[in-house]
N, CA, C and O atoms as a CHARMM CRD file, in Angstrom:
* protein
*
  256
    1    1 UNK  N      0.83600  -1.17400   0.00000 PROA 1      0.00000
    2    1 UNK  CA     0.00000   0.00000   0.00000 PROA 1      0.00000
    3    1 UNK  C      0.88500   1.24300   0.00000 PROA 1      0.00000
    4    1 UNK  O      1.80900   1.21500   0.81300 PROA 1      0.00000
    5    2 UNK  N      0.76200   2.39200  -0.81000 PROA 2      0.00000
    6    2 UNK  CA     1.77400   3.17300  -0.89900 PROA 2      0.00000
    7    2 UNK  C      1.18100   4.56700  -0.12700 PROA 2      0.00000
    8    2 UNK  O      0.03900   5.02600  -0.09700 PROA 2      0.00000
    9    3 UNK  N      2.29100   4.98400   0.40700 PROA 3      0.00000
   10    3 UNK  CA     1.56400   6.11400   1.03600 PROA 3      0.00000
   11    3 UNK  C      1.54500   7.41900   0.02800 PROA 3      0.00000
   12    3 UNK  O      2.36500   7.80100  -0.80700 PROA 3      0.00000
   13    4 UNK  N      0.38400   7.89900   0.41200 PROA 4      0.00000
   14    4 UNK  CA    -0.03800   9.34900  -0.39300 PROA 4      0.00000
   15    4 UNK  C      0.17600  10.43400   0.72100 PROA 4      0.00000
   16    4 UNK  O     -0.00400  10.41200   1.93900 PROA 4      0.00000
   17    5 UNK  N      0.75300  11.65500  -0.39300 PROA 5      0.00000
   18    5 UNK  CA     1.08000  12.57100   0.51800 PROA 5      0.00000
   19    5 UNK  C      0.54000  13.38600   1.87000 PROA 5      0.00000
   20    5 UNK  O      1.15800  14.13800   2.62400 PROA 5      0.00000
   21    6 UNK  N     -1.76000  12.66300   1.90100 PROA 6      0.00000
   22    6 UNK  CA    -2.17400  13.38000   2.50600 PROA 6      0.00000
   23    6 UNK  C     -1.43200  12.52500   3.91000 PROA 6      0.00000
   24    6 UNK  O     -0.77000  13.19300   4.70500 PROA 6      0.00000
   25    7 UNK  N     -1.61400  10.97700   4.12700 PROA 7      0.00000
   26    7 UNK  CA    -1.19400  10.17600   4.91200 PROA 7      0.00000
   27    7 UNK  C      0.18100  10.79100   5.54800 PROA 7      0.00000
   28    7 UNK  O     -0.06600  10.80100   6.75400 PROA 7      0.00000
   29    8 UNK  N      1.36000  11.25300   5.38600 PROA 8      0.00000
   30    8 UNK  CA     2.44800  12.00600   4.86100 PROA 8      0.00000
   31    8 UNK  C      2.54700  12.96300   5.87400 PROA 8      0.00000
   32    8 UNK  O      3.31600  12.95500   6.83600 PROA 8      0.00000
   33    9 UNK  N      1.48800  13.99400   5.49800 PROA 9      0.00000
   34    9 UNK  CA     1.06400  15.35200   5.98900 PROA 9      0.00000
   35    9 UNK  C      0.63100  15.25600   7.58800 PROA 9      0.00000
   36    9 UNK  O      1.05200  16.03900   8.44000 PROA 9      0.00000
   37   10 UNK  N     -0.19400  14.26700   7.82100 PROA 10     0.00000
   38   10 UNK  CA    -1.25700  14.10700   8.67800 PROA 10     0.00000
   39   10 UNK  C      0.10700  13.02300   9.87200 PROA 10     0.00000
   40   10 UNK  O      0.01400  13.18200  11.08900 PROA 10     0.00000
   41   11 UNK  N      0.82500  12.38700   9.50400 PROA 11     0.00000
   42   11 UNK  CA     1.66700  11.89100  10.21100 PROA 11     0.00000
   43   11 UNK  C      2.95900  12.94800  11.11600 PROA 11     0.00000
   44   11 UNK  O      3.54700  12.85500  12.19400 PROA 11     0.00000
   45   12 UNK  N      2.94900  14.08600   9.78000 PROA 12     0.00000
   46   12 UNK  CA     3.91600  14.95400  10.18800 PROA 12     0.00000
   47   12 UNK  C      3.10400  16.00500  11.27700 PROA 12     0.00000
   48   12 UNK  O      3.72400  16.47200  12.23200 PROA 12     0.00000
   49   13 UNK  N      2.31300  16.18400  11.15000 PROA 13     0.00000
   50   13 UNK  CA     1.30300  16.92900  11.90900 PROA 13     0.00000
   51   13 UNK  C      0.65000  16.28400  13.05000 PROA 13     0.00000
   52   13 UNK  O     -0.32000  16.82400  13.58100 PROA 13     0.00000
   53   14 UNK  N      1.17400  15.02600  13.51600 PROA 14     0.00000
   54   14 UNK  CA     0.68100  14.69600  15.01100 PROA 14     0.00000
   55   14 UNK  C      2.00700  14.29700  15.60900 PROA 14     0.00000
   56   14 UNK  O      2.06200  13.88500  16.76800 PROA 14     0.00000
   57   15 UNK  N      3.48900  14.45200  14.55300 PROA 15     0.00000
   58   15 UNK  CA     4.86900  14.24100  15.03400 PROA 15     0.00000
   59   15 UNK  C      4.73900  15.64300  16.14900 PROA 15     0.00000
   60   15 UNK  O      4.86700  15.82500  17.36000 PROA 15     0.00000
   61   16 UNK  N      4.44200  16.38700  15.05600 PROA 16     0.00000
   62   16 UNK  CA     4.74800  18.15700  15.74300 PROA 16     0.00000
   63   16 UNK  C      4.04100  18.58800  17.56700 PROA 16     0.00000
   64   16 UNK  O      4.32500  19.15600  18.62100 PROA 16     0.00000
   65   17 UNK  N      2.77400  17.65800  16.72800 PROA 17     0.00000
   66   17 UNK  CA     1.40000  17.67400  18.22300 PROA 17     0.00000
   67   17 UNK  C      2.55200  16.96300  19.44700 PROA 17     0.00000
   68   17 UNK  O      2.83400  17.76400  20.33800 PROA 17     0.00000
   69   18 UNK  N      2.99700  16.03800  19.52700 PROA 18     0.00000
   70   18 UNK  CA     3.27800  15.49200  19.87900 PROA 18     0.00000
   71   18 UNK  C      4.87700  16.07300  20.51400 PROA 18     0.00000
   72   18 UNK  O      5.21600  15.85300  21.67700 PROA 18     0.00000
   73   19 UNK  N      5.38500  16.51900  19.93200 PROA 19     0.00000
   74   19 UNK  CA     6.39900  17.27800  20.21000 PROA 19     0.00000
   75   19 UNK  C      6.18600  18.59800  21.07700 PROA 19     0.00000
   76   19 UNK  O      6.91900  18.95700  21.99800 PROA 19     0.00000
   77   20 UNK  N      5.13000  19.20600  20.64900 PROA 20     0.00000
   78   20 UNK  CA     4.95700  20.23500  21.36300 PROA 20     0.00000
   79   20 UNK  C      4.51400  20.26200  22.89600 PROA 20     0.00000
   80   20 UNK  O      4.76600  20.98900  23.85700 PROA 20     0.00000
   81   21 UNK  N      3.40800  18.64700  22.57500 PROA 21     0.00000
   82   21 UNK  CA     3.31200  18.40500  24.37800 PROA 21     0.00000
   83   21 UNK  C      4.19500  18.01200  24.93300 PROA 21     0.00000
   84   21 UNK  O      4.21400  18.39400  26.10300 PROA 21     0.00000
   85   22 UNK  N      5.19300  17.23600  24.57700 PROA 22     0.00000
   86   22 UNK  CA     6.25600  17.22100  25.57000 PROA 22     0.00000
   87   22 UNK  C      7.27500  18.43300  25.66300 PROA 22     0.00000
   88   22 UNK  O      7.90100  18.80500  26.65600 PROA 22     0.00000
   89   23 UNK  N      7.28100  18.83100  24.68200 PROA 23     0.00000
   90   23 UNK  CA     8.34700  20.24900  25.31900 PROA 23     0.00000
   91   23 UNK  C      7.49800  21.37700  26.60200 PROA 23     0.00000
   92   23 UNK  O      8.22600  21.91400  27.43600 PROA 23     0.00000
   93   24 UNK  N      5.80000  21.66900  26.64500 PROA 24     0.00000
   94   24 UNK  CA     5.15600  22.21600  26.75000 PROA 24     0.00000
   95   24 UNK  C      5.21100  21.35600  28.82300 PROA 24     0.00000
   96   24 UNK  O      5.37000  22.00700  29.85500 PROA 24     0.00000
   97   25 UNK  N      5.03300  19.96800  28.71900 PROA 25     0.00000
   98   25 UNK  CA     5.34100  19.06100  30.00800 PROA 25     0.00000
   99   25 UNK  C      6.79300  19.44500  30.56400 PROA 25     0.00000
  100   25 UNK  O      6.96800  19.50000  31.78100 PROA 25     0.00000
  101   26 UNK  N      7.64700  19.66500  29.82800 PROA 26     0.00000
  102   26 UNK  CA     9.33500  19.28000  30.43900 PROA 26     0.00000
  103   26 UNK  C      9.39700  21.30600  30.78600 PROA 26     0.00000
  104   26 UNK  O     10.40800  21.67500  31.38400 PROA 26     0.00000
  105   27 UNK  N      8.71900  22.03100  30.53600 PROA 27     0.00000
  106   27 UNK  CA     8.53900  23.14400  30.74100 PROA 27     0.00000
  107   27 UNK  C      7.60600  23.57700  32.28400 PROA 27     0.00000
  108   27 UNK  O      7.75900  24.44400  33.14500 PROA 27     0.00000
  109   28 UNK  N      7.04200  22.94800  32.16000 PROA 28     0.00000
  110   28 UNK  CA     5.55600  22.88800  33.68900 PROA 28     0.00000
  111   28 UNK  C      6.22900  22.15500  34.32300 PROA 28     0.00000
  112   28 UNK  O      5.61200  22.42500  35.35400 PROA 28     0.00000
  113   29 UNK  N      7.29200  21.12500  34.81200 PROA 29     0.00000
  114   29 UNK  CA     7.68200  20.47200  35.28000 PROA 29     0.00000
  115   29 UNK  C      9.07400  21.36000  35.68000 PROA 29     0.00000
  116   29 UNK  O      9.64400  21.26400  36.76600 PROA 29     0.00000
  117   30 UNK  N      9.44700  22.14000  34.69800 PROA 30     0.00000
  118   30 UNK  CA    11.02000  22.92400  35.65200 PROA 30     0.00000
  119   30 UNK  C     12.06700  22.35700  35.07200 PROA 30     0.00000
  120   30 UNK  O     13.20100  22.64000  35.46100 PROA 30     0.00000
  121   31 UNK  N     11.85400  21.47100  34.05500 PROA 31     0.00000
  122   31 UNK  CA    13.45800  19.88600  33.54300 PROA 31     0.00000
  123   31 UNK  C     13.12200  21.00500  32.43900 PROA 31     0.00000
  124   31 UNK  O     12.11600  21.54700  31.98100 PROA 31     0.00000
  125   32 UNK  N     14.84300  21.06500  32.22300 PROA 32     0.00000
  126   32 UNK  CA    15.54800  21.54300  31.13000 PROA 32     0.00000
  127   32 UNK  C     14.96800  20.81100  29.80200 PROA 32     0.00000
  128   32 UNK  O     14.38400  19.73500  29.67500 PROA 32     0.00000
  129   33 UNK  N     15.40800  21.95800  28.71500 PROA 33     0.00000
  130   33 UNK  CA    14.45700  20.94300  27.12100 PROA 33     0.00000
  131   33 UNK  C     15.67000  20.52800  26.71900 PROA 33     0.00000
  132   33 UNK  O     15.53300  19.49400  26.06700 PROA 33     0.00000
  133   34 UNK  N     16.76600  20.84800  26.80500 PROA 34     0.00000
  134   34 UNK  CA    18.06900  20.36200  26.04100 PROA 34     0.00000
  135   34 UNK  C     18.85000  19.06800  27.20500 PROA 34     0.00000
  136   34 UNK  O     18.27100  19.42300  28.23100 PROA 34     0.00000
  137   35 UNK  N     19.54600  18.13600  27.55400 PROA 35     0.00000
  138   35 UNK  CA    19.48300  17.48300  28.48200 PROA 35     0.00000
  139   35 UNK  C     21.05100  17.72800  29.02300 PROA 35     0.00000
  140   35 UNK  O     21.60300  17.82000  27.92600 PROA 35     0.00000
  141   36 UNK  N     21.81300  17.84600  29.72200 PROA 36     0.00000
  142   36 UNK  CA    23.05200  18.08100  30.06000 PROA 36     0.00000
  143   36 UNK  C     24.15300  17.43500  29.32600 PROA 36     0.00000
  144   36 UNK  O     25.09400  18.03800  28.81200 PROA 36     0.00000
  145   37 UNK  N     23.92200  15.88100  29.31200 PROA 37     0.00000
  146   37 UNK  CA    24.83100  15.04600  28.43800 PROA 37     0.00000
  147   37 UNK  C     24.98300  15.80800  26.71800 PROA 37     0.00000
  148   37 UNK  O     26.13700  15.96700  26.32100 PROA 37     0.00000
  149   38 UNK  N     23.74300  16.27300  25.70900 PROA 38     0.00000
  150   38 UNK  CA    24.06000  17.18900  24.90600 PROA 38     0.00000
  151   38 UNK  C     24.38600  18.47200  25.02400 PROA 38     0.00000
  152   38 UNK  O     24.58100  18.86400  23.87400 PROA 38     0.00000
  153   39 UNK  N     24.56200  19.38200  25.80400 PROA 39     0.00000
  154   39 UNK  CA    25.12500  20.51900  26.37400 PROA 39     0.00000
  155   39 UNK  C     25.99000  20.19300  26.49300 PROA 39     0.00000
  156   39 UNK  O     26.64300  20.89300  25.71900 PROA 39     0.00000
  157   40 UNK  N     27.03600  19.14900  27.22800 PROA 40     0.00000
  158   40 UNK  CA    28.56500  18.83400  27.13400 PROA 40     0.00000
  159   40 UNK  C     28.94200  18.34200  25.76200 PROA 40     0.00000
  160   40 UNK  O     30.08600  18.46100  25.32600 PROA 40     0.00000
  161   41 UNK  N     27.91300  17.76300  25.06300 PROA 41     0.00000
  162   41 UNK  CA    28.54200  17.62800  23.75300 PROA 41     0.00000
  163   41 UNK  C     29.30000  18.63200  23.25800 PROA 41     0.00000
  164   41 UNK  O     30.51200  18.77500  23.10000 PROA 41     0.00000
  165   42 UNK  N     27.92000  19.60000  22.94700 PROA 42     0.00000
  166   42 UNK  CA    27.81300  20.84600  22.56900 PROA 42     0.00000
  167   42 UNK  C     29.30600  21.64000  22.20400 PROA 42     0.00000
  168   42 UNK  O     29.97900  21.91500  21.21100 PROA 42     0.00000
  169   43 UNK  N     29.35100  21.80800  23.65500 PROA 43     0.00000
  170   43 UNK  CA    30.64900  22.56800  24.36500 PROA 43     0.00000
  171   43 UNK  C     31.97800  21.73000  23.97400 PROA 43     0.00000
  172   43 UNK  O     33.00500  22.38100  23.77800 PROA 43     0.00000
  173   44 UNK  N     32.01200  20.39300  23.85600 PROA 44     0.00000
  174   44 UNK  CA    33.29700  19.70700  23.46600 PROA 44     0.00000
  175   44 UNK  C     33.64300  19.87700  22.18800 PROA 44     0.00000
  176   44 UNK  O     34.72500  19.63200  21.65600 PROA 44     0.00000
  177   45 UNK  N     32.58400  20.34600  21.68700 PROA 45     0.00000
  178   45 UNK  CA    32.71600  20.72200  20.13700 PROA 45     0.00000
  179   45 UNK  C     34.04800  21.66600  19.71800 PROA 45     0.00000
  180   45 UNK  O     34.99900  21.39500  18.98500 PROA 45     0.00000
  181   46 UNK  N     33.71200  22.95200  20.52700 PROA 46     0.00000
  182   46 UNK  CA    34.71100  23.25500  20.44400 PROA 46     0.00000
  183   46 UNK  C     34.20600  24.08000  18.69400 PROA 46     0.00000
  184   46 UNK  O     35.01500  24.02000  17.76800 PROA 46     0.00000
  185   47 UNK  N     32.52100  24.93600  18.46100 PROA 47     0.00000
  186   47 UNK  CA    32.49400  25.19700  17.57400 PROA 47     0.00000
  187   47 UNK  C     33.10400  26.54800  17.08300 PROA 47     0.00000
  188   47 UNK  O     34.28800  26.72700  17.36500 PROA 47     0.00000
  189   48 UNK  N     32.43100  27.55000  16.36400 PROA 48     0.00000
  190   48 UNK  CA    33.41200  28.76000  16.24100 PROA 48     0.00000
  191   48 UNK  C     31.95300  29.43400  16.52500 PROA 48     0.00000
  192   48 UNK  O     30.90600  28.89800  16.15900 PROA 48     0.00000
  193   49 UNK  N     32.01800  30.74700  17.26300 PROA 49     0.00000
  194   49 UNK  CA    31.40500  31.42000  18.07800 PROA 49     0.00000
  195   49 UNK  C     30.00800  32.01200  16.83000 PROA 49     0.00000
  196   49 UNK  O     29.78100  33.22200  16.80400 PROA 49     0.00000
  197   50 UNK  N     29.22200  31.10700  15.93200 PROA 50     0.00000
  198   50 UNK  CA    28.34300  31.57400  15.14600 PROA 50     0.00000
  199   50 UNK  C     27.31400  30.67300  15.27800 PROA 50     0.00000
  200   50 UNK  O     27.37300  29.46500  15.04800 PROA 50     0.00000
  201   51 UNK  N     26.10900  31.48300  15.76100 PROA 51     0.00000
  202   51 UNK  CA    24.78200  30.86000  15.90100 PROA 51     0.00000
  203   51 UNK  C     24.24200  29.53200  14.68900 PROA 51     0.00000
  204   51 UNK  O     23.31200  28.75200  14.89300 PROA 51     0.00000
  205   52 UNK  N     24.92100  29.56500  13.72500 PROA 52     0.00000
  206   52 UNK  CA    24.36600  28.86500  12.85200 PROA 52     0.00000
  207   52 UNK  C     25.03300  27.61300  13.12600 PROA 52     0.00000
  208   52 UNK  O     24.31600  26.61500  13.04900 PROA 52     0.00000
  209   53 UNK  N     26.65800  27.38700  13.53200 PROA 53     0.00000
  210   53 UNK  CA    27.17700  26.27000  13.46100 PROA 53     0.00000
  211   53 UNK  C     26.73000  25.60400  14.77200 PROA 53     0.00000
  212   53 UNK  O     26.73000  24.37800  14.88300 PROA 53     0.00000
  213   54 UNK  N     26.32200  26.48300  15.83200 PROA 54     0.00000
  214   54 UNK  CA    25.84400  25.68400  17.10500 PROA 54     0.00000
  215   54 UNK  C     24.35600  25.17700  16.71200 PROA 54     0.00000
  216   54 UNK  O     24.12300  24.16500  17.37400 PROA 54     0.00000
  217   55 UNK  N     23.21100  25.53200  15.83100 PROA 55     0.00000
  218   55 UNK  CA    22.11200  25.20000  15.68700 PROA 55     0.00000
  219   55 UNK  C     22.43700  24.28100  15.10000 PROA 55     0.00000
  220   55 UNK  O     21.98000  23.25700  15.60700 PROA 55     0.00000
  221   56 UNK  N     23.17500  24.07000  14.02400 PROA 56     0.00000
  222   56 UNK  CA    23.68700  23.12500  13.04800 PROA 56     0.00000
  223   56 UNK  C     24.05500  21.50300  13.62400 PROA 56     0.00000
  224   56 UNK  O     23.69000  20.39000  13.24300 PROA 56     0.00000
  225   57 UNK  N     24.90700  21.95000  14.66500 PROA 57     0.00000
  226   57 UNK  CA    25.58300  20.87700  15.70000 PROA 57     0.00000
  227   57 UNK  C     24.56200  20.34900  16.74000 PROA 57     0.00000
  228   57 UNK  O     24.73300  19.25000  17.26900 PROA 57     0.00000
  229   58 UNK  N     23.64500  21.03100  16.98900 PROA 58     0.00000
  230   58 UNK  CA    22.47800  20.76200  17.95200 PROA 58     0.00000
  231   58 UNK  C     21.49200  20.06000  17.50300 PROA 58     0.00000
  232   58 UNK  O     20.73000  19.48800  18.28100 PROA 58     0.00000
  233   59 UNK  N     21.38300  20.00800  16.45900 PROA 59     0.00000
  234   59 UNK  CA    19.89200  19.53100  15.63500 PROA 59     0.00000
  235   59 UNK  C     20.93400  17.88100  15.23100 PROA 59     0.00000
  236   59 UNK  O     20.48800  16.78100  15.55500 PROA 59     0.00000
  237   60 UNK  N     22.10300  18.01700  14.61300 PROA 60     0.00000
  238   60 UNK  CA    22.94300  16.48600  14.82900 PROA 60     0.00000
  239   60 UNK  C     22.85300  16.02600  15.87700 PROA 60     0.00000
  240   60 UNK  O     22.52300  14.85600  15.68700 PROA 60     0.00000
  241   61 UNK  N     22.95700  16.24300  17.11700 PROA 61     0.00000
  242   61 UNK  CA    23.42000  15.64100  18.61500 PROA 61     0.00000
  243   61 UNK  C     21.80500  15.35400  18.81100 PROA 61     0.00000
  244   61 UNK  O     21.66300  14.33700  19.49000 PROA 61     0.00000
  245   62 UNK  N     20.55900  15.93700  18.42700 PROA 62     0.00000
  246   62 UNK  CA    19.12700  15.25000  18.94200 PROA 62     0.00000
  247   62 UNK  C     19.22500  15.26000  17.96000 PROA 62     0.00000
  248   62 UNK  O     18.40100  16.12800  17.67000 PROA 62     0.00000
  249   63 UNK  N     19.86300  14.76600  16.57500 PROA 63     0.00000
  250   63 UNK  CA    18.81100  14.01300  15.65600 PROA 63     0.00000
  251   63 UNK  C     17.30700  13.94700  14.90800 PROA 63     0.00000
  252   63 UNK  O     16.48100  13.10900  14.54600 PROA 63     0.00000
  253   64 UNK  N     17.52400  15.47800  14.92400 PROA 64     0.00000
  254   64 UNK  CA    16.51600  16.15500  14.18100 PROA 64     0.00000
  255   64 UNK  C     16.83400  16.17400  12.37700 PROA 64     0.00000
  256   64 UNK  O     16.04100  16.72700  11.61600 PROA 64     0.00000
């Protein structure tokens, strides 16, 4: 059965739902959204002081 793009759409759109309640929980709760073990990544990196290469490196380390 092949998927069609609405199937697609509608999957990506309860990823997001779904994402948002837990960031929205780990927020009401006081727990950090980034977790410490990637924050030391982060920092071992050792990137060069530009917002783009740390977003860049951040979205690799969670696997976005």
């Amino acid at each position: 059965m092949a998927r069609t793009s609405r199937h697609r759409k509608h999957v990506k759109r309860l990823n997001a739902i779904a994402r948002e309640r837990l960031l929205l929980s780990l927020k009401r709760k006081g727990k950090p959204l980034i977790s410490s073990r990637i924050l030391k990544l982060l920092a071992a990196a050792e990137l060069p002081l530009q917002r783009e290469a740390y977003q860049q490196k951040l979205h690799e380390l969670l696997g976005e």
